[in-house]
N, C-alpha and C positions, 0 to 999 in steps of 0.2 A: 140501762138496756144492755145484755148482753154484747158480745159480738156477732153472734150468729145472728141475731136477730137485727142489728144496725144491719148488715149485710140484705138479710133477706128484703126489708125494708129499704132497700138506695134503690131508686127509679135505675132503669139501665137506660132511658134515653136520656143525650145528651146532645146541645149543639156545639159546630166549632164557629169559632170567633178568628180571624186569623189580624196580626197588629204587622202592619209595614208589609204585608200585602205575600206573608209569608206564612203556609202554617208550619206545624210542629217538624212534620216528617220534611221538611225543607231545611233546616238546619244541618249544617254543615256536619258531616260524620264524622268527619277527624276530631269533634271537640268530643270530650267525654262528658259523661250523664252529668258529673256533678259541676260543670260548668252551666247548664244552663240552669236558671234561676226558676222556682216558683211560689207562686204566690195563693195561697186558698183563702177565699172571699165566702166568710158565710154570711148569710140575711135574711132578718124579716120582716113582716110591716102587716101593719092591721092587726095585732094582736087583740088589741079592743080589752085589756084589763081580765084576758084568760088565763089564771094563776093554775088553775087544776085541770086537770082532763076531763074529758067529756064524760060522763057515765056510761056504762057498758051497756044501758038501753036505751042510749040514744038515736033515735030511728035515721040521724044522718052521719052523726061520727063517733060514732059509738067507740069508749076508749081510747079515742088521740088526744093526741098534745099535752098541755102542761109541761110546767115551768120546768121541772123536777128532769121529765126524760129529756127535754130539750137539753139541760146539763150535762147530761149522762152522753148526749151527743155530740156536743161540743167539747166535752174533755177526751171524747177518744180519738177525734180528730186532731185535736191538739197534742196527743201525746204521737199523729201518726204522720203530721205535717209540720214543718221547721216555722214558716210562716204564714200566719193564720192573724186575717182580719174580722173582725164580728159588726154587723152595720142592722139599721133597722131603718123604713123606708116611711116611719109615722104611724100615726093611732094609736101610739100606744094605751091611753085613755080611753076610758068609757066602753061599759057591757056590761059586766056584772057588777055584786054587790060590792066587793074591795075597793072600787073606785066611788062608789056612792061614801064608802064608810071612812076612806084613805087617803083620799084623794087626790091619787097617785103614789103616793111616797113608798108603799110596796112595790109599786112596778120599777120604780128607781131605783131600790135597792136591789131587789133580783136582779135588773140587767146590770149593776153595777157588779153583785156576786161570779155575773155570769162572765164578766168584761168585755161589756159592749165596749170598740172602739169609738163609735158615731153615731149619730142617728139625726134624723132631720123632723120637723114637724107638721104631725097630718090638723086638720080640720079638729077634729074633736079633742085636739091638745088642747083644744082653749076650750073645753065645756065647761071649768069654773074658773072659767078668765084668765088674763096675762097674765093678772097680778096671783092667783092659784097654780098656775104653772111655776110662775116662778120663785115661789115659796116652795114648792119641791126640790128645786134645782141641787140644793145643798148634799141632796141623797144621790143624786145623782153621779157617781165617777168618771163618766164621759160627758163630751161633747154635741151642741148640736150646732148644726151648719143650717141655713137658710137663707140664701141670694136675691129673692125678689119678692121677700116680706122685708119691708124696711120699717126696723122698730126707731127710729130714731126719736121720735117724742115718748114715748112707751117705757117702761120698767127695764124693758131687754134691750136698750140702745147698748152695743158695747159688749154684749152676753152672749148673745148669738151671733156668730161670724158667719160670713158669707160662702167660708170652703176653708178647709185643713188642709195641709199637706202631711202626710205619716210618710215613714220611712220603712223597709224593711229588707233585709238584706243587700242593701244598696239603690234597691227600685225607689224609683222616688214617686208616691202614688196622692194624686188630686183629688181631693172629695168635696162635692158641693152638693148644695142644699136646694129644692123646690118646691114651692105651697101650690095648692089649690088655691083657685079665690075666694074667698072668706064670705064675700056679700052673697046673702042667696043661702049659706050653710051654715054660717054662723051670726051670733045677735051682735051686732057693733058694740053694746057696752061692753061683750066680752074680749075683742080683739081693741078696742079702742080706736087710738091713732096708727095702728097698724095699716103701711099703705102697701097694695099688691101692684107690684109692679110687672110687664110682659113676661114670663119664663121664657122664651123663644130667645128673646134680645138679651136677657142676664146671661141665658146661657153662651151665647156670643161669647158675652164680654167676660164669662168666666173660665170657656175654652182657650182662648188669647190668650188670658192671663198664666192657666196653669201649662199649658203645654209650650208656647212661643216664649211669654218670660218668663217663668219657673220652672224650665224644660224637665216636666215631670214624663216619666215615662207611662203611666197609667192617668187616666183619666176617667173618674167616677161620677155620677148624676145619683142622686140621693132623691128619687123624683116621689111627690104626693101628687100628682096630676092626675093618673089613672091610665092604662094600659093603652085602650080605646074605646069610639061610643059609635057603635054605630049607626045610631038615629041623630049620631050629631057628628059626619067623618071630618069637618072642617076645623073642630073643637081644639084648643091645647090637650095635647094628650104626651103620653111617652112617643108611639111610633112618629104623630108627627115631629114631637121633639129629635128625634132621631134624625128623620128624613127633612126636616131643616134648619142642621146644623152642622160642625162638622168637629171634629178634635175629641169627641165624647167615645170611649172605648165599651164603656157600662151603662146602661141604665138600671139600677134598681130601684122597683116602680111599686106604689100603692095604691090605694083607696079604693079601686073599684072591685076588689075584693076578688081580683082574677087568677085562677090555678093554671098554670102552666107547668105542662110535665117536663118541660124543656125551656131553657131561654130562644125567644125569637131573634131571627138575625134581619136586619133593615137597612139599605146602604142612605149612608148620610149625603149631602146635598155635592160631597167632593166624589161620590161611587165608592164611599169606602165604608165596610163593614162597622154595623153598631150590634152589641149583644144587649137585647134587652129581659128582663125577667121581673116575675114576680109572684107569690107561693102562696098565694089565697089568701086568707086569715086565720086568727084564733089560736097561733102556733101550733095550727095542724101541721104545716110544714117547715119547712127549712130548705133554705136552698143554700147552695153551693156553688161557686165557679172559681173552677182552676185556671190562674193565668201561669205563662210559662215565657222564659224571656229570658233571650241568646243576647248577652253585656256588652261581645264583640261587633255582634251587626245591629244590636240596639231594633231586632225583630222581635216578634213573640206571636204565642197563639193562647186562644181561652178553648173551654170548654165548659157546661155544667148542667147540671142533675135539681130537681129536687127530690129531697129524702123527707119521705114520710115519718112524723112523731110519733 
């Protein structure tokens, strides 16, 4: 994709996030630009096995997405930003034919061409079992996190980690993993001994862990729970994940297929701001969020877009 056209194409809304209760324009003016740090977090989730673009007579998305311009997108980001993370929020699997025919192993290799850092796992990762997940794996050049699927009788005991830590210009950034619950979406033979544990309580115990003992300065949620429901407000969701919990700076969220032209902001159970997002499906979109963080006072602020494919 051109540049003009990546331009014409970037949502111009955008929400701020602000970290340690400071946003951007609150940093101290005597420091110069290139002291303070930033961070560009791109992501998707629900792609559902869409290799090519829609068709230009498609009566809903006529002409978006695919693999191909999503590249074109992510490399000029990357040649326009220092540090740049790439994450995916689940489903990768299953929609069209590729995945009946491939069984994933195409989608593994593209996000590996593309260099996913992370991705965590949606519901429909297991449409041809654990044991077909994890025969892909080998295509796969990144990692996935998941916290309250516990494989431990399963193929993936020891495979899938509970949360990474990646590094990038000094920031030290947290990312974990969250399922849906499998009974109800998917057949047990395909999940097996897969046990779901509360996301609510993991995420506790995986905020503690990254932020109080691994004093990461970012802290990510790789969440498959779904944005929210409103015929169901009491349900595990991301908001309420947000709103009772506290140490979580991100959520990026999947499943329930929800476009957001902007990230939502939600204050967690201590009053303090959660930026949560997430870009629909089918790699219509892409999102984006700028973190930005003063080393000195160990503040920051976010901000982000999604950008249309």
């Amino acid at each position: 994709m051109k540049r003009r056209d990546f331009l014409k194409n970037t949502a111009a809304s955008s929400a701020l996030l602000t970290l340690g209760g400071l946003s951007l324009s609150s940093f101290d003016t005597t420091e110069t630009t290139s002291e303070i740090k930033k961070i560009t977090i791109l992501h998707t989730n629900d792609v559902h096995s869409h290799i090519d673009p829609f068709p230009a007579d498609h009566p809903k998305n006529p002409n978006m997405g695919g693999v191909a311009r999503r590249a074109a997108l992510i490399e000029q980001i990357r040649k326009e930003e220092k540090n740049v993370l790439l994450l995916d929020a689940g489903d990768i699997f299953q929609g069209t034919p590729y995945f009946n025919y491939y069984g994933g192993e195409l989608e593994f290799k593209l996000m590996s061409m593309l260099q996913y850092d992370l991705a965590t796992m949606g519901n429909h990762d297991f449409d041809n079992g654990i044991d077909g997940f994890y025969a892909q794996l080998p295509h796969a050049k990144f990692d996935f996190v998941s916290a309250n699927y516990d494989f431990k009788n399963t193929i993936l005991n020891d495979i899938i980690k509970p949360y990474k830590i990646l590094h990038k210009d000094g920031i030290k950034i947290g990312i974990f993993g969250l399922g849906v619950e499998l009974q109800g979406l998917v057949s047990p033979q395909l999940y097996k001994e897969t046990v779901y544990n509360n996301p609510v309580e993991i995420a506790q115990d995986m905020t503690r862990i990254l932020k109080q003992e691994k004093n990461c300065d970012l802290v990510i949620c790789l969440s498959h729970l779904g944005f929210k429901y409103t015929n169901e407000p009491e349900k595990i969701c991301d908001v309420n994940l947000a709103r009772q919990t506290k140490d979580i700076d991100l959520i990026i969220g999947g499943h329930t297929h929800t476009f957001l032209e902007k990230p939502v902001i939600e204050k967690n159970k201590d009053g303090k701001e959660v930026m949560i997002n997430q870009v629909g499906c089918y790699g219509i979109n892409l999102g984006r969020i700028d973190f930005y963080f003063n080393p000195k006072s160990k503040t920051g602020s976010g901000n982000g877009r999604s950008i249309i494919v």
